[in-house]
C-alpha positions as CSV (number, residue, x, y, z in Angstrom):
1,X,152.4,35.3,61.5
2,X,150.3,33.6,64.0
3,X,148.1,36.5,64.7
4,X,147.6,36.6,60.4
5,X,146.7,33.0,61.1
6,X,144.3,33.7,63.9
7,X,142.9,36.7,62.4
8,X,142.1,36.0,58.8
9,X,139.5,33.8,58.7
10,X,137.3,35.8,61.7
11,X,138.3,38.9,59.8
12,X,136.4,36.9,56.6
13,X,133.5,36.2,58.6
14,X,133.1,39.4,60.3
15,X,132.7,41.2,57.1
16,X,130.6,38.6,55.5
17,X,128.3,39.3,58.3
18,X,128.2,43.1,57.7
19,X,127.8,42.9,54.2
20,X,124.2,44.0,52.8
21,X,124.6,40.5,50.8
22,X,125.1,37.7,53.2
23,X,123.0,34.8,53.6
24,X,122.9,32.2,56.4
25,X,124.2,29.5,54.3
26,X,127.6,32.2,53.5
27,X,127.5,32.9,57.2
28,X,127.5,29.3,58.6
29,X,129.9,28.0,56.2
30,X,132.5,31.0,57.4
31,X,131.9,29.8,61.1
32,X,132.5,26.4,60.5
33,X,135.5,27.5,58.5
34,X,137.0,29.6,61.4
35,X,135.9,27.1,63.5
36,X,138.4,25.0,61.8
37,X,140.9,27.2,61.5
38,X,141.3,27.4,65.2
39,X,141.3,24.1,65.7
40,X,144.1,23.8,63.6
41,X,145.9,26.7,65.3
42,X,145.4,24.5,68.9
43,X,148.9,22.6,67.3
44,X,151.0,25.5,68.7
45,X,154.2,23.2,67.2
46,X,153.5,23.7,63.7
47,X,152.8,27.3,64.2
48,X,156.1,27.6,65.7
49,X,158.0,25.4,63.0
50,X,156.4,27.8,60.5
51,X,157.9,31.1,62.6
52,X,161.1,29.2,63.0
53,X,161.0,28.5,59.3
54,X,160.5,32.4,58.3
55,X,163.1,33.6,61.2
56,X,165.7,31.5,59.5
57,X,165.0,32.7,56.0
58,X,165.4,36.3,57.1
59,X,168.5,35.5,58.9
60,X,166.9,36.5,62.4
61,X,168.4,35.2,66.2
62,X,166.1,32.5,67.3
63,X,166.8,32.6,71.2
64,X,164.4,34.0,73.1
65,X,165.2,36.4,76.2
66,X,165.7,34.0,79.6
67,X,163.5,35.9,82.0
68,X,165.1,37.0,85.1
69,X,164.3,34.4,88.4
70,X,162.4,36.2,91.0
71,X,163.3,35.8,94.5
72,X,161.4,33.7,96.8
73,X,159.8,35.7,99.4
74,X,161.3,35.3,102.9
75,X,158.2,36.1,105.1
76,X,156.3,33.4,107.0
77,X,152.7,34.5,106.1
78,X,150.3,33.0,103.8
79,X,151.6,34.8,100.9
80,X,154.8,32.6,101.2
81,X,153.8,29.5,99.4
82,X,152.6,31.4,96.0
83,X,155.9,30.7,94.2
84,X,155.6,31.2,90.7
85,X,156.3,29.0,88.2
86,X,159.0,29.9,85.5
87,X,158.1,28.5,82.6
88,X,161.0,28.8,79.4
89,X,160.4,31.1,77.0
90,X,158.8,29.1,74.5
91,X,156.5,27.3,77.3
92,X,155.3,30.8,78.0
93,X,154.9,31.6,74.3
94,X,153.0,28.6,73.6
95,X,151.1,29.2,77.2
96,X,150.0,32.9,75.9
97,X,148.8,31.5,72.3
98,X,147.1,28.6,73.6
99,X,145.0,31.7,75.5
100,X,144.4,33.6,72.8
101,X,143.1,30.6,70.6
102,X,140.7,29.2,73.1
103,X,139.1,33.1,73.8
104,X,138.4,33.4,70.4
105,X,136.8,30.0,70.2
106,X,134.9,30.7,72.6
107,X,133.6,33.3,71.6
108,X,133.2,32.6,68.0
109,X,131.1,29.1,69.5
110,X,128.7,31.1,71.7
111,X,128.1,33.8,69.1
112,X,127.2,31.1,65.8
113,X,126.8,28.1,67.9
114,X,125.7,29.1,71.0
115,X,121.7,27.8,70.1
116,X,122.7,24.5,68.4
117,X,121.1,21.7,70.1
């Protein structure tokens, strides 16, 4: 669902672009529509209410896997104060998304807007 969410709109774009018809004014109103989109996709807690909503519907477990603590490393060398951080589940979920939103921002801003003074 989120992926559909994220995908849609630059899917639109990308094949407006390609198309033998499309005009700059079709091709900047697209990117200011993605553009939009994922800004709106930057509230991961909607997103997530929605998924919640669809799990419930089709009568899916909601608990996500607890990921197995790593032991802290014993030796007395510089590698010893990288201890990672175990985030929950969901913090890692939202972490990962939050990732994938702001790439593809970025990348959809220096492709149309990269030249906009």
């Amino acid at each position: 669902m989120f992926f559909s969410k994220l995908l849609s709109p630059l899917d639109t774009l990308t094949t407006a672009v390609q198309g033998c018809n499309s005009t700059l004014y079709t091709v900047t109103t697209l990117s200011e529509a993605a553009r939009q989109c994922l800004s709106e996709l930057r509230d991961l807690d909607s997103v997530i209410a929605d998924a919640l909503t669809v799990v419930a519907d089709n009568g899916l477990e909601t608990e996500l896997p607890e990921r197995r603590p790593r032991k802290v490393s014993r030796r007395l060398d510089s590698c010893a104060e990288k201890t990672e951080v175990i985030l929950s589940p969901l913090d890692e979920l939202k972490r990962e998304m939050t990732e994938v939103v702001d790439k593809a921002t970025v990348e959809l801003n220096a492709r149309f807007f990269g030249n906009v003074v």
